[in-house]
SEMARDREN-722831 format. One record per residue (C-alpha): residue in three letters; x, y, z; residue number from 1. Coordinates in pm, whole numbers, plus 50000, padded with zeros to 5 digits. Layout:
resn,X,Y,Z,resi
ALA,X,Y,Z,NUM
...
***
This chain:
resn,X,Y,Z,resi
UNK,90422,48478,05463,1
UNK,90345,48192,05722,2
UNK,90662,48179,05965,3
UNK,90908,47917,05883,4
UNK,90877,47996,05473,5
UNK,91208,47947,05277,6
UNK,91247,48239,05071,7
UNK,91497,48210,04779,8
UNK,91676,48549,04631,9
UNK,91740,48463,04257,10
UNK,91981,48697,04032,11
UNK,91844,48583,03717,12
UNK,92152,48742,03521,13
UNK,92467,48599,03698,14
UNK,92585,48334,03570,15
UNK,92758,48208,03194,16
UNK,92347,48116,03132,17
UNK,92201,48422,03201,18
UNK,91899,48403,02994,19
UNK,91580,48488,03014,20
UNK,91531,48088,02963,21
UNK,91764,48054,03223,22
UNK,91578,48253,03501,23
UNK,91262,48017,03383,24
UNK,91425,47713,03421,25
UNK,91556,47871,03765,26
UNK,91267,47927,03920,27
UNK,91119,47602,03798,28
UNK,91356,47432,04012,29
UNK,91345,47573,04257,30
UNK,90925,47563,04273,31
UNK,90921,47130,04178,32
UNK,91179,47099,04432,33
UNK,90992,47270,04708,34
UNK,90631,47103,04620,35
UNK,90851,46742,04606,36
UNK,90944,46806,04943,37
UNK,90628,46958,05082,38
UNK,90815,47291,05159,39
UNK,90684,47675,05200,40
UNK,90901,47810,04953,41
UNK,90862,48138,04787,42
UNK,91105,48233,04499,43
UNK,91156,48657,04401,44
UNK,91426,48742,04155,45
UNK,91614,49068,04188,46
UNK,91574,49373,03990,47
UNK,91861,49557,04077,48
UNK,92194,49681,04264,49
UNK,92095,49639,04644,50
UNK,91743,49449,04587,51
UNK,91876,49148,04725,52
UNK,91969,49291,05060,53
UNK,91631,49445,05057,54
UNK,91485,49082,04999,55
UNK,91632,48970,05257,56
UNK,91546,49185,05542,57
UNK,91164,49163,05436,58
UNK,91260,48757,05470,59
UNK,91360,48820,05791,60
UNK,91156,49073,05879,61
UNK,90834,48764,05804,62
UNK,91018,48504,06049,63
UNK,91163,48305,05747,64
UNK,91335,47976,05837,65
UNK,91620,47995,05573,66
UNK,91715,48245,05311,67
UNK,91823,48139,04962,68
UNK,92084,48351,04748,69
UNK,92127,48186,04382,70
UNK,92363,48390,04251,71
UNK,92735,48550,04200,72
UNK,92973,48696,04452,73
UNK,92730,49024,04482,74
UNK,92446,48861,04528,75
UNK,92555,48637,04796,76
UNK,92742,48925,04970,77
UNK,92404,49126,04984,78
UNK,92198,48849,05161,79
UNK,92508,48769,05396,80
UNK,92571,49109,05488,81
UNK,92148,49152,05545,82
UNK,92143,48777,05772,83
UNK,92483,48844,05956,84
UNK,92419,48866,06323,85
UNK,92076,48698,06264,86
UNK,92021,48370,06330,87
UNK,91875,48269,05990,88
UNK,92090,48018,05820,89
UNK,92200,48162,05442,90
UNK,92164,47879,05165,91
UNK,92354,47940,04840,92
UNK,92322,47856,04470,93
UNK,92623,47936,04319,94
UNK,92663,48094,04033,95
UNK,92950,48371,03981,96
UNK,93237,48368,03799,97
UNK,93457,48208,04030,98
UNK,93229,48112,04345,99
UNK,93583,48219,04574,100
UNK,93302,48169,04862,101
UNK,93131,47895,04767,102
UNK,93445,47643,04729,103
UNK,93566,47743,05063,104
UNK,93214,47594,05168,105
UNK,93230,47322,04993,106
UNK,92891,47390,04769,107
UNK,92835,47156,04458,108
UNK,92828,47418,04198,109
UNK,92551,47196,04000,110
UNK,92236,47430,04052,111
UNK,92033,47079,04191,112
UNK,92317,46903,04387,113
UNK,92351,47244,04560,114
UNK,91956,47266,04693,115
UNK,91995,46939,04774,116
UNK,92229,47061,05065,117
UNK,92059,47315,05113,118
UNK,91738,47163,05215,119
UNK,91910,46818,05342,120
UNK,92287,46974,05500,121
UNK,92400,47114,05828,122
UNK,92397,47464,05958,123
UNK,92757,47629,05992,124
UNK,92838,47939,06223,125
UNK,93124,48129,06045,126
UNK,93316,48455,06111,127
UNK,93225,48751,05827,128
UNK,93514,49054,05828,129
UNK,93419,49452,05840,130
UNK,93607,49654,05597,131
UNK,93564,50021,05552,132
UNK,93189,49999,05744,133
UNK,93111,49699,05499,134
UNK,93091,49316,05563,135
UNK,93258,49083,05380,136
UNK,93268,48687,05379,137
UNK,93565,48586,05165,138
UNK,93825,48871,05061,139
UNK,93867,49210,05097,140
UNK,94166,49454,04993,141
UNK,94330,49729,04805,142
UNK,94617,49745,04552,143
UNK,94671,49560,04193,144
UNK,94367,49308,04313,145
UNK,94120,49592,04329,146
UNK,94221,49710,03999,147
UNK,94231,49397,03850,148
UNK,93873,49336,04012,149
UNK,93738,49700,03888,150
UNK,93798,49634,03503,151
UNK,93655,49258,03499,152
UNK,93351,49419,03650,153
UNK,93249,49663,03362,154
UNK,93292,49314,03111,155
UNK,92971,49208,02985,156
UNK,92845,48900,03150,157
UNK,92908,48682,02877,158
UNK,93278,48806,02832,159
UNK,93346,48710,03190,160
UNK,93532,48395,03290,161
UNK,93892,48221,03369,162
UNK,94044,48322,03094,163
UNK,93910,48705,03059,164
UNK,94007,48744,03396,165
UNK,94414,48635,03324,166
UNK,94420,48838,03057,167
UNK,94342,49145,03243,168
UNK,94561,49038,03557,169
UNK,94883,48972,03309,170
UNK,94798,49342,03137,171
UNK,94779,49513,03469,172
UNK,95079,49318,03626,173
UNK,95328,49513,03365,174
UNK,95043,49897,03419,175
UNK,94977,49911,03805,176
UNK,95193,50137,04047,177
UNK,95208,49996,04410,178
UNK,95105,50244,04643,179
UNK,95278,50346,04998,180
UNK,95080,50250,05305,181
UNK,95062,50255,05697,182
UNK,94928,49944,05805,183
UNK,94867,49886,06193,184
UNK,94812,49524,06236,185
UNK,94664,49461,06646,186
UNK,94835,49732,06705,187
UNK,95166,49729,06572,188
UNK,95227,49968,06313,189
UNK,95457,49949,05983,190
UNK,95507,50114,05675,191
UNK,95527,49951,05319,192
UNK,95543,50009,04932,193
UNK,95270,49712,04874,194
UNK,95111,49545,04521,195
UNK,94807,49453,04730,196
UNK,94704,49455,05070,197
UNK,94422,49188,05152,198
UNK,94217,49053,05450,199
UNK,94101,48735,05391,200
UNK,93810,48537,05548,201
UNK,93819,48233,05312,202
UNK,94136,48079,05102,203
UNK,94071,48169,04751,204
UNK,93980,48464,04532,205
UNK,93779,48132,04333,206
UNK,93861,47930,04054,207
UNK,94092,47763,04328,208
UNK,94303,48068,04320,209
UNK,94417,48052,04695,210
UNK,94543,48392,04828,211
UNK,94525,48326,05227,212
UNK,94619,47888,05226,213
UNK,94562,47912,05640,214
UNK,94288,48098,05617,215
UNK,93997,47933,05835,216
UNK,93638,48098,05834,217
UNK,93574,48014,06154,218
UNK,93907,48063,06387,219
UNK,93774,48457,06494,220
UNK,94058,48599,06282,221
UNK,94128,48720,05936,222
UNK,94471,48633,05743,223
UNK,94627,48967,05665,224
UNK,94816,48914,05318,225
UNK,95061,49214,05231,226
UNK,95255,49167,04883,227
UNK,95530,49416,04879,228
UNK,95596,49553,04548,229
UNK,95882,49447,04282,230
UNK,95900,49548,03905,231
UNK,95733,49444,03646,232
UNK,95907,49148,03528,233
UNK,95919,49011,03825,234
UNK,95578,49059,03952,235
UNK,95478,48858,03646,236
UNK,95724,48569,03722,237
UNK,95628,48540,04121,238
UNK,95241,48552,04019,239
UNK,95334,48161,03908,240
UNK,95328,48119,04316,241
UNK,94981,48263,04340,242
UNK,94854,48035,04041,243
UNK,94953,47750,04190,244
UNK,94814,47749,04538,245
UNK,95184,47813,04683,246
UNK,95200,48162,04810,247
UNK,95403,48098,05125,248
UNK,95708,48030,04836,249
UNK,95637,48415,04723,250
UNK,95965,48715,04783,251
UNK,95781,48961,04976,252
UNK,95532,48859,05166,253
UNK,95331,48894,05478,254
UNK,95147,48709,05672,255
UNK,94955,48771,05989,256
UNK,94667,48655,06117,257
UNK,94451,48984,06294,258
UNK,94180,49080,06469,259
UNK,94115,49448,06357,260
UNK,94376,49646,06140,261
UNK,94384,49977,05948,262
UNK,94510,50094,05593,263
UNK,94640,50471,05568,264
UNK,94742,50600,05218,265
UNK,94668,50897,05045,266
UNK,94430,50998,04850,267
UNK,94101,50795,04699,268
UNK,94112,50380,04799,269
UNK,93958,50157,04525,270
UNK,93894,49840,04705,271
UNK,93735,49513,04649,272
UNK,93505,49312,04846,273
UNK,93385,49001,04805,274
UNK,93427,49074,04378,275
UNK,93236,49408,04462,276
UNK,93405,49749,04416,277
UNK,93425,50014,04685,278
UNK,93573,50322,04743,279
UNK,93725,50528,05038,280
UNK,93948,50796,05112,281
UNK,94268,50799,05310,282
UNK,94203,50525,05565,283
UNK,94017,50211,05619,284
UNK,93957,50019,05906,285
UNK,93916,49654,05931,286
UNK,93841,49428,06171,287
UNK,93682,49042,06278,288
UNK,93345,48971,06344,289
UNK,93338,48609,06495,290
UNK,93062,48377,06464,291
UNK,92817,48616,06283,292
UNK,92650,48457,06010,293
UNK,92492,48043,05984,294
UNK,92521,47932,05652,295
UNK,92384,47577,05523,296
UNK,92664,47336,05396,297
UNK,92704,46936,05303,298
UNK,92689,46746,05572,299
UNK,92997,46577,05774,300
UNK,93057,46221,05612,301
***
């Protein structure tokens, strides 16, 4: 590969299109844009759990000049986590369920408007967040979340979407148990009977969910967001504050913004990241990593 190549990492199944028509008409896009604007492009699709990450080291590994990831949440996590602390700049086609990430970049989720930034925008520097040895770019956590998250996974791709996902939240609102944890937040150290516990990067979960409001990407912290538990009932009422971008309104809650934190409970920890599942045991630690990835976005009007 000549140094300078963009190399794009294509999931041909994420997405509502996934087709095999679909990955065609991806890659034709992608190949009529680059020969339209005289660029080294080369396009690979992925095959499987962890192929992208693989992708992109090789890309990085040939002196690429930006790295593509068309895809959903674990796509784009895979190529972020491989580029973070590089200084390749990550490009991204959209194309999850909810694109949590995405928004909080302010990507065009039209497949063409999007490599339009990509090969026309500005380069970013934005924070990423470690959680439980793992990186993450938008929202990590534990509690009702992560089981919410878990089930929604193991849905077929075409049974995914807005509506599948409220359906499984409202179910689980009235079947989760909220767990006891130690939480030590820079350093100080509480105990609490939470519904979730989440460190977020970004604002929303996507689908303009918004979980973290003042989260920034970019201010070398993460927006710890503890839910203590209530009952049933009354989980479902207060989720109305979650739906509708107004958190801050919600009984319960904490806030903090943090640097590095931990998570004791006991037993096995079923966490989410980034829309990916994860699991630990006992205790997690968490914890900032400031300026550590360049990603491509619109640029300033």
């Amino acid at each position: 590969m000549p140094v300078g190549d963009i190399v794009a990492i294509v999931n041909p199944l994420s997405g509502a299109g996934a087709t095999p028509d679909a990955a065609r008409r991806r890659i034709a896009l992608l190949e009529d844009r680059f020969a339209s604007g005289g660029v080294n492009g080369r396009v690979h699709f992925t095959e499987r759990g962890g192929h992208a990450r693989e992708l992109a080291r090789e890309a990085i590994d040939a002196g690429a000049s930006l790295v593509i990831a068309w895809g959903g949440d674990g796509t784009i996590n895979e190529v972020a986590s491989t580029l973070a602390g590089s200084k390749t700049p990550l490009g991204i086609i959209p194309a999850g369920s909810g694109n949590g990430f995405a928004n909080e970049l302010g990507l065009d989720p039209d497949p063409g408007r999007a490599l339009e930034t990509i090969l026309g925008g500005r380069d970013r520097t934005i924070d990423a967040g470690e959680f439980d040895g793992r990186r993450f770019f938008n929202i990590a956590g534990t509690g009702f979340d992560a089981a919410v998250a878990e089930q929604f996974n193991t849905r077929a791709l075409g049974r995914r979407g807005m509506a599948p996902y409220i359906r499984l939240a409202a179910r689980e609102l009235f079947r989760y148990t909220g767990r006891r944890y130690r939480l030590v937040l820079d350093g100080d150290a509480t105990e609490v009977t939470a519904l979730l516990v989440a460190f977020a990067n970004g604002r929303e979960y996507g689908n303009r969910i918004r979980l973290a409001p003042g989260a920034k990407i970019d201010d070398g912290r993460l927006e710890a967001i503890v839910i203590l538990d209530r009952r049933p009932l009354t989980r479902l009422w207060d989720s109305r504050h979650v739906a509708l971008g107004r958190i801050e309104r919600l009984p319960g809650l904490i806030v903090r913004g943090v640097r590095a934190a931990t998570i004791e409970t006991d037993g096995e920890i079923v966490y989410h990241l980034d829309g990916e599942i994860g699991r630990a045991r006992d205790r997690i630690d968490v914890r900032v990593l400031p300026g550590a990835l360049v990603v491509r976005v619109p640029r300033l009007r």
